[in-house]
N, CA, C and O atoms as a Tinker XYZ file with bonds, in Angstrom:
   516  protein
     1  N     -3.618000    4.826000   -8.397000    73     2
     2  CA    -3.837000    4.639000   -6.981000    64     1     3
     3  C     -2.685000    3.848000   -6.385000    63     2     4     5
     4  O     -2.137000    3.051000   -7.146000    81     3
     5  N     -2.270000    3.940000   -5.237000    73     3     6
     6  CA    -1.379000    3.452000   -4.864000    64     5     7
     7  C     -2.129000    2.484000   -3.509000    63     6     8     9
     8  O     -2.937000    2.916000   -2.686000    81     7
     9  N     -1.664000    1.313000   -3.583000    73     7    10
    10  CA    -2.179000    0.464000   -2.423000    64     9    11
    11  C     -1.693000    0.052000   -1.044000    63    10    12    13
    12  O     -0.542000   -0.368000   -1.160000    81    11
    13  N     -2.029000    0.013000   -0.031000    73    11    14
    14  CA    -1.231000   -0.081000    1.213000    64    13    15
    15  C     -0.779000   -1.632000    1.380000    63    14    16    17
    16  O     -1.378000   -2.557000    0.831000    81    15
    17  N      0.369000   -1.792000    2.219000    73    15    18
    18  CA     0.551000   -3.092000    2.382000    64    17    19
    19  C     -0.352000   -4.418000    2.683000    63    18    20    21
    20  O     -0.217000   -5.438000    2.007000    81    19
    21  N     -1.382000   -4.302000    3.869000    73    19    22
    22  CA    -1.940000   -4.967000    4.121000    64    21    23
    23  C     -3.298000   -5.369000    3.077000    63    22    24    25
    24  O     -3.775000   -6.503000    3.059000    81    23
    25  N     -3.809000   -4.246000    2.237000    73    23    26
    26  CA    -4.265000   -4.681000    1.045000    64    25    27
    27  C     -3.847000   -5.455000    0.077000    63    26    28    29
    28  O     -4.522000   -6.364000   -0.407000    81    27
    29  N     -2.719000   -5.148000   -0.267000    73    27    30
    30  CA    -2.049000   -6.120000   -0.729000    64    29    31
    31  C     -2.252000   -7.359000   -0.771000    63    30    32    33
    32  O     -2.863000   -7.944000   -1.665000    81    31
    33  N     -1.521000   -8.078000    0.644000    73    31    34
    34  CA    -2.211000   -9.175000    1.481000    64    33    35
    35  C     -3.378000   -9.701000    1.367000    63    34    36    37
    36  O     -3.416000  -10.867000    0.972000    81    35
    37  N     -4.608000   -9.025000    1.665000    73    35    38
    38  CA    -5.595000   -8.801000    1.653000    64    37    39
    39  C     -6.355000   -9.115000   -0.026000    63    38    40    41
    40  O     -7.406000   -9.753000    0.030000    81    39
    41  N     -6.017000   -8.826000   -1.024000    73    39    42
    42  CA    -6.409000   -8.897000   -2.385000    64    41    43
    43  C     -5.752000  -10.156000   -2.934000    63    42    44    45
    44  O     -6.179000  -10.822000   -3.877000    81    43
    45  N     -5.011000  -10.315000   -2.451000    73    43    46
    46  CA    -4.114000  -12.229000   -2.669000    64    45    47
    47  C     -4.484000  -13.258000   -1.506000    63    46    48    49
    48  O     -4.493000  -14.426000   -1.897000    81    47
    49  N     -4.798000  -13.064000   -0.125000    73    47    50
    50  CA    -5.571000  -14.316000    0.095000    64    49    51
    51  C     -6.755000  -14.136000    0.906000    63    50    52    53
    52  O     -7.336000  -15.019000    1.536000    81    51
    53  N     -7.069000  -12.867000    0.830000    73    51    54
    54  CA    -8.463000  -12.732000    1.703000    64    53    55
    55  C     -9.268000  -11.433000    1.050000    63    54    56    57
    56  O     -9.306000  -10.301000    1.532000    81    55
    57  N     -9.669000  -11.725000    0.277000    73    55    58
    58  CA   -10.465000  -10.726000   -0.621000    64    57    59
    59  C    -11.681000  -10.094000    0.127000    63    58    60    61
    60  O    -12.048000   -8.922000    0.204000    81    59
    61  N    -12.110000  -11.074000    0.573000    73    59    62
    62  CA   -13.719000  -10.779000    1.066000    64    61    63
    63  C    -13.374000   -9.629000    2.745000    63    62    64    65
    64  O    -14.321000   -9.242000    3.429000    81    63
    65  N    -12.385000   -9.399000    2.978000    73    63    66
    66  CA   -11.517000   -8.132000    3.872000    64    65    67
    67  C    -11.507000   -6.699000    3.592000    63    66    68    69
    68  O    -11.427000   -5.824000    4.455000    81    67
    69  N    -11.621000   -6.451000    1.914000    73    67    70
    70  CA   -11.313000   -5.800000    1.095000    64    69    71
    71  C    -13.063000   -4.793000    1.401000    63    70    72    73
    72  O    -13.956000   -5.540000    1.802000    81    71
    73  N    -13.367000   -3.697000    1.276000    73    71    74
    74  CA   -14.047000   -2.792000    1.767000    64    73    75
    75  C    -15.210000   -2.796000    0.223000    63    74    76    77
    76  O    -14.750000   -3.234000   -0.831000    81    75
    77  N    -16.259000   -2.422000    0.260000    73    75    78
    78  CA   -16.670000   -2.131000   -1.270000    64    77    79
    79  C    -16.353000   -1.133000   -1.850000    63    78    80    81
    80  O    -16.656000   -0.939000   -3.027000    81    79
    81  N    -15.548000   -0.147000   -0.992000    73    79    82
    82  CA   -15.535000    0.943000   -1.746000    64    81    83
    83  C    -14.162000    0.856000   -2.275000    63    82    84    85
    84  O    -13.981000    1.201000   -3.442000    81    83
    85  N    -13.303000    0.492000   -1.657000    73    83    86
    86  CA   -11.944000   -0.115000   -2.149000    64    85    87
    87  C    -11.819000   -1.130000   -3.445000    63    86    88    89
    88  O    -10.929000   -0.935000   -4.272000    81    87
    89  N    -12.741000   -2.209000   -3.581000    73    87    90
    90  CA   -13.209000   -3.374000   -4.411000    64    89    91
    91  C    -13.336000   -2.343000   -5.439000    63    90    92    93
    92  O    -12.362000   -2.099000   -6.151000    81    91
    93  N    -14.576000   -1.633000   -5.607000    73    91    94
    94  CA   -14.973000   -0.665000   -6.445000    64    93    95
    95  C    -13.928000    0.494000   -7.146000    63    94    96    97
    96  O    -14.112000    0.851000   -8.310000    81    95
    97  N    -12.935000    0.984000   -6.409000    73    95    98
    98  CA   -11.739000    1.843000   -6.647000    64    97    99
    99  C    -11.159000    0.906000   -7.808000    63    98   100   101
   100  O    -11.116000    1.259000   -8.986000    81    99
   101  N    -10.604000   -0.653000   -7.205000    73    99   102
   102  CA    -9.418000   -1.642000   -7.660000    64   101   103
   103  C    -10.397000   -1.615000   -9.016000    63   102   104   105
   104  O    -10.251000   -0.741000   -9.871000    81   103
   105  N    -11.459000   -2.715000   -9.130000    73   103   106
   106  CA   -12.266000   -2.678000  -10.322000    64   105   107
   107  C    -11.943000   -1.543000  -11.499000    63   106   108   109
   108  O    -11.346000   -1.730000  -12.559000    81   107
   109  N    -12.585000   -0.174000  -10.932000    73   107   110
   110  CA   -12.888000    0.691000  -12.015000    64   109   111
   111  C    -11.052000    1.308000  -12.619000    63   110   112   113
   112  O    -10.779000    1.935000  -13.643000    81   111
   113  N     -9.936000    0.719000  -11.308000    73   111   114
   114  CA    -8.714000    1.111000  -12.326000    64   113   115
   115  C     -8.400000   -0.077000  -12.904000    63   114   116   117
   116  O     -7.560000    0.077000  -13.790000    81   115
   117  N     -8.699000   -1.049000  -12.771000    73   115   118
   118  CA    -8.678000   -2.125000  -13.778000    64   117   119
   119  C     -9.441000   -1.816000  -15.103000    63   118   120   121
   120  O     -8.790000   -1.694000  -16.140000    81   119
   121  N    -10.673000   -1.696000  -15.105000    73   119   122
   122  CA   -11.012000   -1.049000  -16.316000    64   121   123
   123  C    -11.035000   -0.122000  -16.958000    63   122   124   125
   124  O    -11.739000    0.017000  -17.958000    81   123
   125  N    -10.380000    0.566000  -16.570000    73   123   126
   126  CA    -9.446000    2.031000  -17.343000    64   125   127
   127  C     -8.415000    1.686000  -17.646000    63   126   128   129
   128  O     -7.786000    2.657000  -18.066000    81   127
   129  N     -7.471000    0.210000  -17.692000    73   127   130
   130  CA    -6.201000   -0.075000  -17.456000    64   129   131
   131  C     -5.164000    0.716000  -17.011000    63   130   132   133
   132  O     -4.076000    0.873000  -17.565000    81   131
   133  N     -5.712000    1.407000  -15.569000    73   131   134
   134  CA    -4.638000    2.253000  -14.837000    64   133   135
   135  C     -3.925000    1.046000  -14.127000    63   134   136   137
   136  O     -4.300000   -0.076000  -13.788000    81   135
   137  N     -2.714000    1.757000  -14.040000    73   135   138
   138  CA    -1.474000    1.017000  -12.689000    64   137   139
   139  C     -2.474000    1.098000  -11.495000    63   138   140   141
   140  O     -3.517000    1.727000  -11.320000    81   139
   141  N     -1.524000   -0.063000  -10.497000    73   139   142
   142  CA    -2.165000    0.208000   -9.432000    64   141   143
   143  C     -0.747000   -0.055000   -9.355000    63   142   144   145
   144  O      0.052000   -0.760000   -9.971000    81   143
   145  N     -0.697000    0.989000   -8.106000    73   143   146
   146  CA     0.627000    0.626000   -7.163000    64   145   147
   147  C      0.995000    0.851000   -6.014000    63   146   148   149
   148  O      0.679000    1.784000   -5.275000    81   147
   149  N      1.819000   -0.185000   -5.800000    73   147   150
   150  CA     2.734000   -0.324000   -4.320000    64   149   151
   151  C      4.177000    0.539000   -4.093000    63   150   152   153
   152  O      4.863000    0.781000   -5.086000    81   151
   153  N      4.542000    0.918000   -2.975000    73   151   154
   154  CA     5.864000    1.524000   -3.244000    64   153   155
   155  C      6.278000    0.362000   -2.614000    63   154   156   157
   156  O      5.609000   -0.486000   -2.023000    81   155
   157  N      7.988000    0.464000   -2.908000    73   155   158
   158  CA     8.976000   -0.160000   -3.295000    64   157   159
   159  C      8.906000   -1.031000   -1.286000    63   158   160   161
   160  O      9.009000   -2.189000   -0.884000    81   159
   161  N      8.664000    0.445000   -0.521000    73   159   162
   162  CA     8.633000   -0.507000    0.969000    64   161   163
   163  C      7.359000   -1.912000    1.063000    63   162   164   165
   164  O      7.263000   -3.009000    1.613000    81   163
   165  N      6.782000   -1.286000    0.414000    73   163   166
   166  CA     5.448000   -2.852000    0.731000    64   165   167
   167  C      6.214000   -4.261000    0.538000    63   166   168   169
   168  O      5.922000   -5.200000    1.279000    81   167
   169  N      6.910000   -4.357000   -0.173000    73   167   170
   170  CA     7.751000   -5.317000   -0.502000    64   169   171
   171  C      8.462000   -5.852000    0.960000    63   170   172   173
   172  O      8.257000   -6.870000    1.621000    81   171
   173  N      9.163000   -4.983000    1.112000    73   171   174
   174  CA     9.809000   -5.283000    2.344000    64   173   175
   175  C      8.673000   -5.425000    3.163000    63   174   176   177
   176  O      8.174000   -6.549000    3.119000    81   175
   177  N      8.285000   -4.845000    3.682000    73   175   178
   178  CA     6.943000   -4.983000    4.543000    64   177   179
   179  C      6.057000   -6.459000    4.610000    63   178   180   181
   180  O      5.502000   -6.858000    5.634000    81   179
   181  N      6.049000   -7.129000    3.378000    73   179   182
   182  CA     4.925000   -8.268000    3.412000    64   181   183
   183  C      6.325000   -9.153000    3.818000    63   182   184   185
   184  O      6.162000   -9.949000    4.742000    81   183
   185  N      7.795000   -9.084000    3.164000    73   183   186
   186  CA     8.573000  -10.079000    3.096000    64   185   187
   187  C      8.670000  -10.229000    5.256000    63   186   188   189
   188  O      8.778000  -11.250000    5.934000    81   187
   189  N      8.584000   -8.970000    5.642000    73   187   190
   190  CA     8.985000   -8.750000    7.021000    64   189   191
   191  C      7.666000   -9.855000    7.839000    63   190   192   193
   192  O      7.775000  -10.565000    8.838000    81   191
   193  N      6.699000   -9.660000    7.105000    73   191   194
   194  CA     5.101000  -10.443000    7.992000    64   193   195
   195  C      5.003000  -11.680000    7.310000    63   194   196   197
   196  O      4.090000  -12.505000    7.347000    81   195
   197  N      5.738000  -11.691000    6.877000    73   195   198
   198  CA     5.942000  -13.287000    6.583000    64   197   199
   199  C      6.753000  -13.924000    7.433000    63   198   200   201
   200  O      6.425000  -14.879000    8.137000    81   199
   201  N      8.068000  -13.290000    7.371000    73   199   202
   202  CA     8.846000  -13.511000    7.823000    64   201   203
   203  C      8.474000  -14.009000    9.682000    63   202   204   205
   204  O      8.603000  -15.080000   10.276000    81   203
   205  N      8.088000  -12.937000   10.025000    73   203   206
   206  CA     7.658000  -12.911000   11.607000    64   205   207
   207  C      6.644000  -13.949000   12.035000    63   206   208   209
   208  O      6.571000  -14.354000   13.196000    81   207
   209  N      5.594000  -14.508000   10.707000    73   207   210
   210  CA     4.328000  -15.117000   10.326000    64   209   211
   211  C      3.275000  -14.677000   11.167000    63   210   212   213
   212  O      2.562000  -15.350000   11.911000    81   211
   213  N      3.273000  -13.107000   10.888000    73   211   214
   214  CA     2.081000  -12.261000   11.018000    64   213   215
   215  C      1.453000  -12.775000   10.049000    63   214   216   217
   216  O      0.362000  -13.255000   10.358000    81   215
   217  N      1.832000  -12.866000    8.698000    73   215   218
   218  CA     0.951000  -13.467000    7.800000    64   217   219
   219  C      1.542000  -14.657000    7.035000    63   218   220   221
   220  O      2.742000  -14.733000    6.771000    81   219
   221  N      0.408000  -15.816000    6.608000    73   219   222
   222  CA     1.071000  -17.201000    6.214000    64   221   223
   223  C      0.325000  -16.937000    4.628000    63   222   224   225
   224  O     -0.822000  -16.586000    4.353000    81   223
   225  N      1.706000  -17.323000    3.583000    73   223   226
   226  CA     1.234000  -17.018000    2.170000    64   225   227
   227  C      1.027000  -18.863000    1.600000    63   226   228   229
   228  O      1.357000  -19.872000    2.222000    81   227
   229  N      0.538000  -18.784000    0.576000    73   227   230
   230  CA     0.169000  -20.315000    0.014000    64   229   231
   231  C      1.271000  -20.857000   -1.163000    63   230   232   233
   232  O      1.047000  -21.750000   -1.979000    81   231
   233  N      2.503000  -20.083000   -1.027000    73   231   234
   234  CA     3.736000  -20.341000   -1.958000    64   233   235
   235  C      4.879000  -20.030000   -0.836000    63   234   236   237
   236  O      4.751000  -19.572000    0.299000    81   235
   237  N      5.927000  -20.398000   -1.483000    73   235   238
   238  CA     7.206000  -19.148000   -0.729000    64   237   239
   239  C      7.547000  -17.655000   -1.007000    63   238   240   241
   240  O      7.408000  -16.847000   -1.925000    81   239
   241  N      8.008000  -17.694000    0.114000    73   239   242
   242  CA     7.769000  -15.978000   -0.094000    64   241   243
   243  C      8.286000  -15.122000   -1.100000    63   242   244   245
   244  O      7.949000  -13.996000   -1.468000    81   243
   245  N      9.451000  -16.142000   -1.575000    73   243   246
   246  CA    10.132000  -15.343000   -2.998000    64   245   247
   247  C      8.849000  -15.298000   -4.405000    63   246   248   249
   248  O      8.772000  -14.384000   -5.226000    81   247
   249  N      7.940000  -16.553000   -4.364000    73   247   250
   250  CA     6.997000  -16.642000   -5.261000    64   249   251
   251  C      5.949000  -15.303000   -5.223000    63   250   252   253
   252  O      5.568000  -14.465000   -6.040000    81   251
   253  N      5.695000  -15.618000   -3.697000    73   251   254
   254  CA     4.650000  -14.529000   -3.418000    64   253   255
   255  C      4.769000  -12.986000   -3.646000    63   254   256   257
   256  O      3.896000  -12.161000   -3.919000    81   255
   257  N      6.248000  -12.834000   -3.432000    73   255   258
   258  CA     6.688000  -11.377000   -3.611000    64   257   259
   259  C      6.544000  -10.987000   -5.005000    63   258   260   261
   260  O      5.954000  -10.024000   -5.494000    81   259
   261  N      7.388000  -12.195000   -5.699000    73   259   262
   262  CA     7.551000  -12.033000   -7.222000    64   261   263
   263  C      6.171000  -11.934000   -8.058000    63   262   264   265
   264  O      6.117000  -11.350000   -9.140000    81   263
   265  N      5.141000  -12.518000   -7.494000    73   263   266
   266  CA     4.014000  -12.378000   -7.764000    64   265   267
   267  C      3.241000  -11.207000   -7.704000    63   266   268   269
   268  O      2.403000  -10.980000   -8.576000    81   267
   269  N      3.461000  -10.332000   -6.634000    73   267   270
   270  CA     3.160000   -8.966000   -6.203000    64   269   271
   271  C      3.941000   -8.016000   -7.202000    63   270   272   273
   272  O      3.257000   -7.104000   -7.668000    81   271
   273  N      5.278000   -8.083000   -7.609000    73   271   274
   274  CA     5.487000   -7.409000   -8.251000    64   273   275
   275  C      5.421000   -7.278000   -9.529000    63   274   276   277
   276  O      5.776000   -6.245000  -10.096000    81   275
   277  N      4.739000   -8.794000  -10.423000    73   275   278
   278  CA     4.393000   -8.687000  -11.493000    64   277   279
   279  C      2.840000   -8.414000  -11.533000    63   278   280   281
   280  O      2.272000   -8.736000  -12.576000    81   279
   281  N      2.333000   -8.041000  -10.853000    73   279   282
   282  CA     0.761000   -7.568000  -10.530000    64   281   283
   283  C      0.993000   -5.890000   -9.955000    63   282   284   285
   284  O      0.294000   -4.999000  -10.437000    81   283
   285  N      1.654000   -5.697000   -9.280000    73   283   286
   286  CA     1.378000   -3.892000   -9.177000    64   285   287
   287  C      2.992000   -3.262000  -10.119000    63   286   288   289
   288  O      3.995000   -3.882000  -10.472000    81   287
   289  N      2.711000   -2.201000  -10.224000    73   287   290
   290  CA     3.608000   -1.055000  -10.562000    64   289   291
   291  C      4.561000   -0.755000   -9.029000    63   290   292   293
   292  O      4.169000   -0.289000   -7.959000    81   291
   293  N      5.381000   -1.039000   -9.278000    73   291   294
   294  CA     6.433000   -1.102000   -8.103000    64   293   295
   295  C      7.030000    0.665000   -8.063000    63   294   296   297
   296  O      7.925000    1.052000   -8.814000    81   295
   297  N      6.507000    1.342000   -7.301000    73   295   298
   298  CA     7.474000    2.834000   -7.178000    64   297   299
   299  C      8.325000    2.760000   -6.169000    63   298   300   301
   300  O      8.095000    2.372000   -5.023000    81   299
   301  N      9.872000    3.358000   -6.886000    73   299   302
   302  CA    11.020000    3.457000   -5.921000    64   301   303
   303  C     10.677000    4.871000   -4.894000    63   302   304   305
   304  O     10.089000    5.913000   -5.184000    81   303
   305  N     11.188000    4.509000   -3.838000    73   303   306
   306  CA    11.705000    5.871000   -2.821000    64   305   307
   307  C     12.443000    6.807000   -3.611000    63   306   308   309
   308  O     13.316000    6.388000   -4.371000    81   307
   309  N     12.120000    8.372000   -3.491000    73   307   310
   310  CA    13.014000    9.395000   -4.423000    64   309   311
   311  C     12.852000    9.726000   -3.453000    63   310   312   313
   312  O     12.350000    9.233000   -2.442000    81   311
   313  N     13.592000   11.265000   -3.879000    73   311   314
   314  CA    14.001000   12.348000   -2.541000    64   313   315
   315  C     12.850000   12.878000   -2.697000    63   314   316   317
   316  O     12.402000   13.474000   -1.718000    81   315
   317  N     12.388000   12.852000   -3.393000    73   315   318
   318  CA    10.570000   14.102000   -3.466000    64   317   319
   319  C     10.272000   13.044000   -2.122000    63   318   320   321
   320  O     10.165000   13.589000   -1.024000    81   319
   321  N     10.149000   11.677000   -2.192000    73   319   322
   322  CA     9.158000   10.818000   -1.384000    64   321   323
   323  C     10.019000   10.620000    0.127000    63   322   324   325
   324  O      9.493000   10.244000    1.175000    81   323
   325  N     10.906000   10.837000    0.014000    73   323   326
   326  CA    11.957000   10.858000    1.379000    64   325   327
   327  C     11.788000   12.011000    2.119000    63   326   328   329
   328  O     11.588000   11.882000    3.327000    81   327
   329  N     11.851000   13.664000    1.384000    73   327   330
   330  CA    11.091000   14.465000    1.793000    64   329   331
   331  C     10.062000   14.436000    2.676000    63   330   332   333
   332  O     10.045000   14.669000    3.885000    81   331
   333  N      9.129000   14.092000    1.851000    73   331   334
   334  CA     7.959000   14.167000    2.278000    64   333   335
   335  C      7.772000   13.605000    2.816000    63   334   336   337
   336  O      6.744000   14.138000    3.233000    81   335
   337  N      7.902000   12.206000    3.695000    73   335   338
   338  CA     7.649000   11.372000    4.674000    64   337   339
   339  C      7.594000   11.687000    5.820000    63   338   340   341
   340  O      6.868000   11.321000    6.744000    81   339
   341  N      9.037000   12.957000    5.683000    73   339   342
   342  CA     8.940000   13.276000    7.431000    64   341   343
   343  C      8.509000   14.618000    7.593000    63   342   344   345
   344  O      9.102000   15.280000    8.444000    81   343
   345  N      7.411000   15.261000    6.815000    73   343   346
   346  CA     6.841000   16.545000    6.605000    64   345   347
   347  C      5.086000   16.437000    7.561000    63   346   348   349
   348  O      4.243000   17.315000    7.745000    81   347
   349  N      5.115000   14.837000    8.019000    73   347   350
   350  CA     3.581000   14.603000    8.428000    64   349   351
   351  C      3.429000   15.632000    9.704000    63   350   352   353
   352  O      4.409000   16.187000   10.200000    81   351
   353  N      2.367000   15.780000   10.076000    73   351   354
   354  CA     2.239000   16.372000   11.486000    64   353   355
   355  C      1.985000   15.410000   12.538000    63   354   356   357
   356  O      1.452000   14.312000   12.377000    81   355
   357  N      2.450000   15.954000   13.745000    73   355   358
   358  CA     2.752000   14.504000   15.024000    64   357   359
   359  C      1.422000   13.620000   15.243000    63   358   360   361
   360  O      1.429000   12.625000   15.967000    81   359
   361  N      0.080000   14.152000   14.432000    73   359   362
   362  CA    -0.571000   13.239000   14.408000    64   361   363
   363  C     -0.984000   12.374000   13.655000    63   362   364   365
   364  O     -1.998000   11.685000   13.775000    81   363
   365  N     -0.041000   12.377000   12.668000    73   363   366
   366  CA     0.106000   11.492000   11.445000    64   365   367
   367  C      0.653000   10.273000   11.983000    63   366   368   369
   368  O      1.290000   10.531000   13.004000    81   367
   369  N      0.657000    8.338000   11.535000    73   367   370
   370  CA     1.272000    7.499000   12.171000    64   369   371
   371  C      2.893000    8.009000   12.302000    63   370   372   373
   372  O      3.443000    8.744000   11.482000    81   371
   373  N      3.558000    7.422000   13.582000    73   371   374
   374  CA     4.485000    7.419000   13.177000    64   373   375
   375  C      5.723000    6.485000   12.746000    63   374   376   377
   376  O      6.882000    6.885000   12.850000    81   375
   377  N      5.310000    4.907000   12.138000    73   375   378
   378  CA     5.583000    4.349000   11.603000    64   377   379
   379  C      6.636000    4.732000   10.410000    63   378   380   381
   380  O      5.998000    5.330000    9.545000    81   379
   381  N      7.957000    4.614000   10.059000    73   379   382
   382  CA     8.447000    5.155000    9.092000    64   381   383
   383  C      7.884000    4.350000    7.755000    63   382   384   385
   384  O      7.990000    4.957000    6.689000    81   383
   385  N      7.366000    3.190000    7.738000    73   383   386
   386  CA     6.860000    2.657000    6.389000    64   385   387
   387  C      5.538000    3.012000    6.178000    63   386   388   389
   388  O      5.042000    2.762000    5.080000    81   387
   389  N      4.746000    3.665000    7.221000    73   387   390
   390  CA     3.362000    3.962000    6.833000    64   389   391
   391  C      3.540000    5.681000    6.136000    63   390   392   393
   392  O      2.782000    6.374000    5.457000    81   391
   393  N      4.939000    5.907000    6.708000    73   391   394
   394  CA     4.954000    7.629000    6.246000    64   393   395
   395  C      5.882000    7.345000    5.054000    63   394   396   397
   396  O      6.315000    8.346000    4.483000    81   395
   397  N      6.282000    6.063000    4.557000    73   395   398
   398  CA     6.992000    6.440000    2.958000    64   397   399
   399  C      5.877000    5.964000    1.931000    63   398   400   401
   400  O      5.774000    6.461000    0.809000    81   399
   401  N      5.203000    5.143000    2.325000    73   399   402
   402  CA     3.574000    4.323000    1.872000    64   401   403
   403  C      2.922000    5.653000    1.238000    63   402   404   405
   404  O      2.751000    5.826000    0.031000    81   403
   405  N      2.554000    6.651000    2.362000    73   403   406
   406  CA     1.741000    7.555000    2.220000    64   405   407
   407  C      2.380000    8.630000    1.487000    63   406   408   409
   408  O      1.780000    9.205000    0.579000    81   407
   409  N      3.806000    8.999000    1.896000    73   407   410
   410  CA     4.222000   10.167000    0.969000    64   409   411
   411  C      4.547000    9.784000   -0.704000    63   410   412   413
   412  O      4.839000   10.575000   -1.601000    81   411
   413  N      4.397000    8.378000   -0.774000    73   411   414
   414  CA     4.153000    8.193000   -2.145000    64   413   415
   415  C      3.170000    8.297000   -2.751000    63   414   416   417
   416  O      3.072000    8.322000   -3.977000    81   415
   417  N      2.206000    8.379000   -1.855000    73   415   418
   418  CA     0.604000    8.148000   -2.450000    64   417   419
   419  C      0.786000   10.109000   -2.987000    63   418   420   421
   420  O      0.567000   10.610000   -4.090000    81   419
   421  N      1.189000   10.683000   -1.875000    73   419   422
   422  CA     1.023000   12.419000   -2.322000    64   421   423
   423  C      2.097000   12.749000   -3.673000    63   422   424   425
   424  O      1.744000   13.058000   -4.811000    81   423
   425  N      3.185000   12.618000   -3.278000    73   423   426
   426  CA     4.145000   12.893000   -4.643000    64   425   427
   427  C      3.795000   12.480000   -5.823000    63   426   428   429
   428  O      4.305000   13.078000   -6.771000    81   427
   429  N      2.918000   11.446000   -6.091000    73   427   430
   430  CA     2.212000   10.732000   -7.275000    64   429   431
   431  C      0.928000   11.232000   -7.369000    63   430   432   433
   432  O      0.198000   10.695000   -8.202000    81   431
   433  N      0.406000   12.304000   -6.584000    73   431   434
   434  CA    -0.820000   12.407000   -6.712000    64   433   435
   435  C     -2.088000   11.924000   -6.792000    63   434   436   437
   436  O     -3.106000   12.390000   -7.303000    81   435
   437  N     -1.721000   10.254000   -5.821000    73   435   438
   438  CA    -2.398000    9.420000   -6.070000    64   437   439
   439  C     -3.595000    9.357000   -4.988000    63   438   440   441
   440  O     -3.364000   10.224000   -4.144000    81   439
   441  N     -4.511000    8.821000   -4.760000    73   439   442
   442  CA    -5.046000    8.355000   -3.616000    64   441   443
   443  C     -4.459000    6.659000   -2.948000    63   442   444   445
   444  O     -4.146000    5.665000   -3.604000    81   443
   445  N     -4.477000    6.832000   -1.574000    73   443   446
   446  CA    -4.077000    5.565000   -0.772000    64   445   447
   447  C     -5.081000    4.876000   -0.206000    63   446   448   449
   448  O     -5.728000    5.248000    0.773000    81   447
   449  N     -5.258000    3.628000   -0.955000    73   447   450
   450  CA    -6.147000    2.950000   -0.523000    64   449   451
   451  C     -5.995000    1.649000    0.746000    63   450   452   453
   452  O     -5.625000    0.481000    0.622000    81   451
   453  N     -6.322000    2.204000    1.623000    73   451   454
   454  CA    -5.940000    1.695000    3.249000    64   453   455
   455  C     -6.957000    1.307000    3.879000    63   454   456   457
   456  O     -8.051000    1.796000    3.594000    81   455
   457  N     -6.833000    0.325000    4.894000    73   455   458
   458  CA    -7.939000    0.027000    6.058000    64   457   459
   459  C     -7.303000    0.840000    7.786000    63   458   460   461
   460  O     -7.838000    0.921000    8.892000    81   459
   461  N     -6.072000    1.269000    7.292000    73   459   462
   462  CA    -5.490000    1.906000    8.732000    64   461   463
   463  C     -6.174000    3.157000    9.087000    63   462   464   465
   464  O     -5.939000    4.196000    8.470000    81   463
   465  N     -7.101000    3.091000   10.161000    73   463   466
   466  CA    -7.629000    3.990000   10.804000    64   465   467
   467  C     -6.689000    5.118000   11.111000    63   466   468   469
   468  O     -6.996000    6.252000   10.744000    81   467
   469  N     -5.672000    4.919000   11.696000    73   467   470
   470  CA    -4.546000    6.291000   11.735000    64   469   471
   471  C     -4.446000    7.006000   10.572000    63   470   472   473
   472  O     -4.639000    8.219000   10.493000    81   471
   473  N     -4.114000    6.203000    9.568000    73   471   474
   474  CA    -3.983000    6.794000    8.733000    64   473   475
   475  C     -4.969000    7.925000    7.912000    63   474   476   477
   476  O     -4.718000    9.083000    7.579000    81   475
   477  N     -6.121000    7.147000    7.740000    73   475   478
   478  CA    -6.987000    7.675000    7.190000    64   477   479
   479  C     -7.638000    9.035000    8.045000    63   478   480   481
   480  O     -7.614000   10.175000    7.580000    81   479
   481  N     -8.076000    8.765000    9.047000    73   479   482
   482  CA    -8.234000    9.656000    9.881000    64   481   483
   483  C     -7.615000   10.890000   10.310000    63   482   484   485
   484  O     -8.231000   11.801000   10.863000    81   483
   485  N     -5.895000   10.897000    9.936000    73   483   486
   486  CA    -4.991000   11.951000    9.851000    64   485   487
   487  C     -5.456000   12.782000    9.077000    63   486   488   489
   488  O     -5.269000   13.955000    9.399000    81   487
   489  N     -6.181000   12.525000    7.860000    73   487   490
   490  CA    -6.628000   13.937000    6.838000    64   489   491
   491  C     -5.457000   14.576000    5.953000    63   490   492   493
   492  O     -5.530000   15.691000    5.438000    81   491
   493  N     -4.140000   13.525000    5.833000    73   491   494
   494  CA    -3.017000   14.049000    5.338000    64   493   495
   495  C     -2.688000   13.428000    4.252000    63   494   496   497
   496  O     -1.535000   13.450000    3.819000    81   495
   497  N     -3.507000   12.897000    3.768000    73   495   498
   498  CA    -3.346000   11.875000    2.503000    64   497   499
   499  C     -4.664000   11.424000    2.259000    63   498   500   501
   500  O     -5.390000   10.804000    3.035000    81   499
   501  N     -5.022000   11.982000    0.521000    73   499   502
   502  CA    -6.197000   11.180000    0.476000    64   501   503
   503  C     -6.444000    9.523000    0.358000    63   502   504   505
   504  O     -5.852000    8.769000   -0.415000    81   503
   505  N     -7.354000    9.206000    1.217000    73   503   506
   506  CA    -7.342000    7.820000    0.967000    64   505   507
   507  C     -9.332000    7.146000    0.363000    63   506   508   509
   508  O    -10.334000    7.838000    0.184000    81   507
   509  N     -9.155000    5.560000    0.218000    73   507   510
   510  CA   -10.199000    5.455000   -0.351000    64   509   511
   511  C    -10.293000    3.716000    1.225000    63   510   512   513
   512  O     -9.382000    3.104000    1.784000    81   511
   513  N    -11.266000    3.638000    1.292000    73   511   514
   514  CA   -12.049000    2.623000    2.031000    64   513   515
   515  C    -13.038000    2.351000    2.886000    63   514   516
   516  O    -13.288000    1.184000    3.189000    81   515
């Protein structure tokens, strides 16, 4: 499964945010010892809402990041996932990090586990929440 940014966030300092059906997803790939993962933009993404202090972390942000990435499976941007980002239809977000987020979730065959109503609601990526 691949996880959206704000989950992320969300699973490191505000858990109780986190959906049951999402909780339930994270859980049962924990006990299968599947990856869970982030692509390579979430990174940038949390460093950016920190940065702005959309969101306030309880370390520095180099800790916090470094922390994120020794907890998920980090996937790089490929051309399969560069592709596909800009393949959405105009009612897909049009955020370029919510469309490399998501075209990773498809090239991996993964499901995206999100609270973004756009997203989910597009029908262009399966998601879980």
């Amino acid at each position: 499964m691949i996880v959206d940014t704000q989950i992320v966030f969300w699973m490191a300092q505000v858990p109780e945010m986190l959906s049951e059906k999402a909780v339930g997803a994270i859980d049962d790939a924990r006990l299968r010892s599947e990856a869970i993962c982030i692509s390579d933009k979430t990174l940038w993404e949390l460093a950016m809402m920190i940065q702005r202090g959309i969101v306030a972390v309880k370390t520095t942000p180099r800790d916090f990041l470094s922390t994120v990435e020794q907890i998920f499976r980090v996937l790089p941007i490929t051309a399969a996932i560069a592709e596909r980002s800009v393949q959405f239809s105009p009612r897909f977000p049009k955020d370029t990090t919510d469309r490399i987020i998501a075209a990773t979730a498809i090239v991996h065959g993964q499901s995206l586990i999100t609270a973004d109503g756009p997203i989910r609601e597009s029908g262009e990526v399966p998601c879980i929440w």
